[in-house]
C-alpha positions as CSV (number, residue, x, y, z in Angstrom):
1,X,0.0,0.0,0.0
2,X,1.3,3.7,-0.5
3,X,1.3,6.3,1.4
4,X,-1.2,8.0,-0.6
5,X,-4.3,5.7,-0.7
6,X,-3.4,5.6,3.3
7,X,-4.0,9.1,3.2
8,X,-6.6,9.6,0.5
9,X,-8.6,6.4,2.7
10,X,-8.0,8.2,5.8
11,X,-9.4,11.5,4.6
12,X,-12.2,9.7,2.9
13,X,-12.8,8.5,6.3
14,X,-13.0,12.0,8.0
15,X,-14.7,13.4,4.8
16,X,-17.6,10.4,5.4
17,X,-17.4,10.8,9.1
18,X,-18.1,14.2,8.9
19,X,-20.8,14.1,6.6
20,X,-22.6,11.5,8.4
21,X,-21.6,14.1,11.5
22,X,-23.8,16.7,10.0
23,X,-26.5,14.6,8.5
24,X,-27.1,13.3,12.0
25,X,-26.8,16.3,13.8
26,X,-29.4,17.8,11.3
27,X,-32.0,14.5,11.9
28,X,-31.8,15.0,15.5
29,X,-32.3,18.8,15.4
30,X,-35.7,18.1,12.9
31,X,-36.4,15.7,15.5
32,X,-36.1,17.3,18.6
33,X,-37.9,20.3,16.9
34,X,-40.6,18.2,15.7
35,X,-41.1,16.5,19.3
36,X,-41.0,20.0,20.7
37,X,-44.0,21.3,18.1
38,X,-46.4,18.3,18.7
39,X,-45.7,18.7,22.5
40,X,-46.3,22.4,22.3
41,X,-49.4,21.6,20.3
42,X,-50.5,19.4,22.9
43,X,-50.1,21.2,25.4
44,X,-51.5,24.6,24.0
45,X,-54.9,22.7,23.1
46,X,-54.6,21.6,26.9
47,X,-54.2,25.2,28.2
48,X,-57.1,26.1,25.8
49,X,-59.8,23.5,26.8
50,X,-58.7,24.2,30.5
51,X,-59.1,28.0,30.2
52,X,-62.3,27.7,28.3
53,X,-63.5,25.3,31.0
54,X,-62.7,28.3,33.7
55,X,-64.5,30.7,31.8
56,X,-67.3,28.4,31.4
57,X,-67.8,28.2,34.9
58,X,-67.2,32.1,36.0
59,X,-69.6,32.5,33.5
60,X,-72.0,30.4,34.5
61,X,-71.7,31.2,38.8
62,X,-72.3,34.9,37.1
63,X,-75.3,34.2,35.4
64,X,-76.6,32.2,38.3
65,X,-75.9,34.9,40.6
66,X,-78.3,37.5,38.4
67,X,-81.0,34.7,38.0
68,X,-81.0,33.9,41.9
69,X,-83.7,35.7,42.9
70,X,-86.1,35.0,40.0
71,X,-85.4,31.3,40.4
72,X,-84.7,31.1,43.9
73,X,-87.8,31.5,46.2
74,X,-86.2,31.0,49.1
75,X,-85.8,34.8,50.7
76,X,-89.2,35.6,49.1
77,X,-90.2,38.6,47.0
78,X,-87.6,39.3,44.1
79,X,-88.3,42.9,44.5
80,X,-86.7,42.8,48.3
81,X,-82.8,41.8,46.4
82,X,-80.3,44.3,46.0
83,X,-77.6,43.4,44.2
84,X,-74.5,44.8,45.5
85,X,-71.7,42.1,43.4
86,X,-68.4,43.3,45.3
87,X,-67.9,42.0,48.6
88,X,-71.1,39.8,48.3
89,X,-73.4,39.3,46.2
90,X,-77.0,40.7,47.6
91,X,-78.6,42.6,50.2
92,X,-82.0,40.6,50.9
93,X,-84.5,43.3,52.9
94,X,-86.9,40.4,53.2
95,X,-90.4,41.4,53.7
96,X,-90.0,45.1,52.8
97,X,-92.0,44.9,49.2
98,X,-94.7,43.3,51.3
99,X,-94.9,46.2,53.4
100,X,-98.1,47.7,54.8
101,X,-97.6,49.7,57.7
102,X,-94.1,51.2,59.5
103,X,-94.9,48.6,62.2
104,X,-94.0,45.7,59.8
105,X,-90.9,43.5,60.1
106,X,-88.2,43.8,57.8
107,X,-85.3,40.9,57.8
108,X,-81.7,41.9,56.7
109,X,-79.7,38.9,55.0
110,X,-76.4,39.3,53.4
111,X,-76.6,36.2,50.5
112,X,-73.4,35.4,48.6
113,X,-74.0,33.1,45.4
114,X,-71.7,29.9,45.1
115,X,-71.5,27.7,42.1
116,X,-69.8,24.5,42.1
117,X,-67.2,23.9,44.6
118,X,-66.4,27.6,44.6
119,X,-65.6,29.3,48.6
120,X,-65.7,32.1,50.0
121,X,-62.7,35.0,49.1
122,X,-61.2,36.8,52.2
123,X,-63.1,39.4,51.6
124,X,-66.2,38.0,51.8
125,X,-65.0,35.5,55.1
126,X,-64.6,39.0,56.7
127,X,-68.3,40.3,55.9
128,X,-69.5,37.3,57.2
129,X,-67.6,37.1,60.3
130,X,-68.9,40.9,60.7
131,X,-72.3,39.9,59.9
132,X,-72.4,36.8,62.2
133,X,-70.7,38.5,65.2
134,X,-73.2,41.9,65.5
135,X,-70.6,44.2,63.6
136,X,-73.6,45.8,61.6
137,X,-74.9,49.2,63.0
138,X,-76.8,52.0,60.9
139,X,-75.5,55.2,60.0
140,X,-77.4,58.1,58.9
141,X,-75.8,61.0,56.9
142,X,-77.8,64.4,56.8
143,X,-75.7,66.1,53.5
């Protein structure tokens, strides 16, 4: 053998190695990316159907929370709900539509609407705690 088909098979060697290199480097890369893009995709259409989902439901607890007193005839007289929305939900002056005299009774209830397996928020713990522990008084303002 002579020295040069040693070193023409020897740089054919790194010339094939090298290709092979870059041709694999290139399949990993498309396949890496490709495994990235159908993860990505899975996971967008994930995020998606989860967020719709959510939205679903706040829609749905706020639609339920305006329909409540027509549907609801548990505090009575529709016309005796205030809706209020932000710390709770309604301010129920039971029995005042039905009025007839200034002798007649009039119950106050705070109501908070729940959908689901929704809770209370810290704000509306702290009316209720206020509520439930005589923290209510009336204030009149002469402007």
């Amino acid at each position: 053998m002579t020295f040069e088909f040693i070193l023409g098979f020897i740089i054919g060697v790194i010339i094939v190695s090298a290709v092979l290199g870059v041709v694999s480097y290139f399949l990993y890369k498309y396949s890496v990316r490709r495994a990235f893009e159908e993860w990505r995709e899975k996971e967008l259409s994930r995020e998606v159907e989860r967020s719709l989902n959510a939205q679903r439901a706040i829609v749905k607890g706020q639609i339920s929370e305006k329909l409540f007193p027509v549907i609801s005839k548990q505090f009575g007289n529709v016309a005796d709900f205030r809706f209020v929305g932000d710390p709770i939900d309604y301010v129920v002056f039971q029995g005042l539509s039905d009025q007839q005299s200034v002798n007649a009774k009039v119950d106050i209830k705070f109501v908070e609407i729940k959908t689901g397996s929704s809770k209370l928020n810290v704000s509306e713990k702290l009316v209720k705690d206020a509520v439930e522990n005589g923290r209510v008084s009336w204030e009149e303002v002469h402007l």
